[in-house]
N, C-alpha and C positions, 0 to 999 in steps of 0.2 A: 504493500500500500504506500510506504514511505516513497516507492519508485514510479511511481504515478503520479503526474503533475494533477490531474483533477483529485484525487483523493487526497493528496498534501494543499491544495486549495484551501478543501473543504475541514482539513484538520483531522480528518479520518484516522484514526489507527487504533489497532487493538491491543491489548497491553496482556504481555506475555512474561511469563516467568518460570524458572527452571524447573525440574523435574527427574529424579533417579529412580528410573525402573528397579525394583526390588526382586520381581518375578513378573511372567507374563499375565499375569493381572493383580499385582499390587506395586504401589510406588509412593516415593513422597514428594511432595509438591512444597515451593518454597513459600516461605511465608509472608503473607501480602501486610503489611502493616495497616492501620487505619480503613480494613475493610469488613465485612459482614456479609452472610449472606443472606438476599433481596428476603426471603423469607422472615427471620428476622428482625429486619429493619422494618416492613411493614408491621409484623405482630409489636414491637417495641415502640412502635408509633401508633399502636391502636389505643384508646380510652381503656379502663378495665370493663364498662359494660361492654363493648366491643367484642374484645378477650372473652367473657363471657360466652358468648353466641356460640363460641367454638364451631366454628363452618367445619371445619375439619372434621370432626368427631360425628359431624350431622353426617356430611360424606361417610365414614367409614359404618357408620349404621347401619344407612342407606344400603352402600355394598352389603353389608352382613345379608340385610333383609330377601335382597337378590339372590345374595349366594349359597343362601342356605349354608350347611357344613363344609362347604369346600374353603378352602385357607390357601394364601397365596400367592400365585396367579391366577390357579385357577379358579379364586371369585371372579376373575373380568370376565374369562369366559361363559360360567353360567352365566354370571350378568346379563353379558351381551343375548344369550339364547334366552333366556328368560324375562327380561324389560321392557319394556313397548317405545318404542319413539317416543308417543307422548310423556308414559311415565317418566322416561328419563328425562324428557325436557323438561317437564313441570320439577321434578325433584332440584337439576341443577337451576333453573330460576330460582325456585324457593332458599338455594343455600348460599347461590353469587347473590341474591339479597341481604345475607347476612354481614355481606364482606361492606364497609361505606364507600361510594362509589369516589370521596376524594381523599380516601386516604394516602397514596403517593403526593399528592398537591402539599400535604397538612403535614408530611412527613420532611419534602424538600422545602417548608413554608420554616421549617423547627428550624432547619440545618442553616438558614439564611438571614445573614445580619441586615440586605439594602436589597429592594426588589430586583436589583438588577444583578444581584448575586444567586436569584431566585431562579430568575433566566438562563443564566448560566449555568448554573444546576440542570434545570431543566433542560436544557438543551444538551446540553455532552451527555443525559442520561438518554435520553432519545434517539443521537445521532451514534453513541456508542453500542445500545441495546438493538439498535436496528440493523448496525453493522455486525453484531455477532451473530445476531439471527438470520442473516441469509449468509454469511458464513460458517454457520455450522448447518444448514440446506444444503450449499453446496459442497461440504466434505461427507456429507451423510449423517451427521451425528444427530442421534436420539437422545431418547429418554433427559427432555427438557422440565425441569421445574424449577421451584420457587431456590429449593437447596443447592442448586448446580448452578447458580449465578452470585455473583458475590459483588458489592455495591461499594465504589469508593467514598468513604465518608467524608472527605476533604470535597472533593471534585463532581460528584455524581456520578463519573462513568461506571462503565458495567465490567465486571470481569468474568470469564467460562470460567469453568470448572467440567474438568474430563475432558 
């Protein structure tokens, strides 16, 4: 990205750090100072009633209820055979209700001394988060959540994880 005149324009780049394969599926990754992951930082910027709601736990019910006795992965699957479109949509409406819908706002609103500090939060979290996400499209990489991004606290941008 560095070597691409339009994406050093734009101030593009993704921030990488070391890594010692241990075995072919374990390693350690080096340690990012001043960062958290996105996960988190939204729960840590929730209210306690917020906290409360535990969307999370409503989800994993929810699966339970699906999955009958099978335990995990294959709860997705019965899920999947067993859920109706609607039911599933109605279930994830009723639980993304639980989440506030500006909680990122309220979180980078904490983080910010001068509105225009705000912006800039906002912005490198946007232009950073949008660039990891069609770069890990394009290397293939899965299994995306709230745990597998990690949030710089100085700066807002975003950092992978895996």
């Amino acid at each position: 990205l560095s070597q691409d005149v339009a994406c050093s324009q734009r101030n593009l780049k993704l921030k990488t750090y070391q890594v010692i394969p241990m075995t072919t599926r374990i390693g350690l990754i080096e340690w990012l100072e001043n960062t958290c992951t996105l996960k988190e930082f939204l729960i840590n910027n929730m209210t306690e009633d917020e906290r409360n709601r535990k969307p999370s736990a409503q989800y994993s019910d929810w699966l339970t209820k699906m999955a009958g006795k099978n335990t995990g992965f294959l709860r997705y699957g019965q899920m999947y055979i067993k859920a109706s479109r609607t039911e599933t949509i109605r279930s994830f409406r009723s639980i993304e209700g639980l989440v506030p819908e500006d909680l990122l706002r309220r979180a980078f609103m904490k983080m910010s001394t001068t509105p225009e500090a705000f912006l800039a939060l906002r912005s490198h979290f946007a232009s950073s988060h949008a660039l990891m996400c069609v770069s890990h499209w394009l290397l293939g990489i899965g299994d995306r959540h709230l745990s597998n991004f990690m949030i710089n606290m100085e700066t807002g941008g975003m950092v992978g994880i895996e």
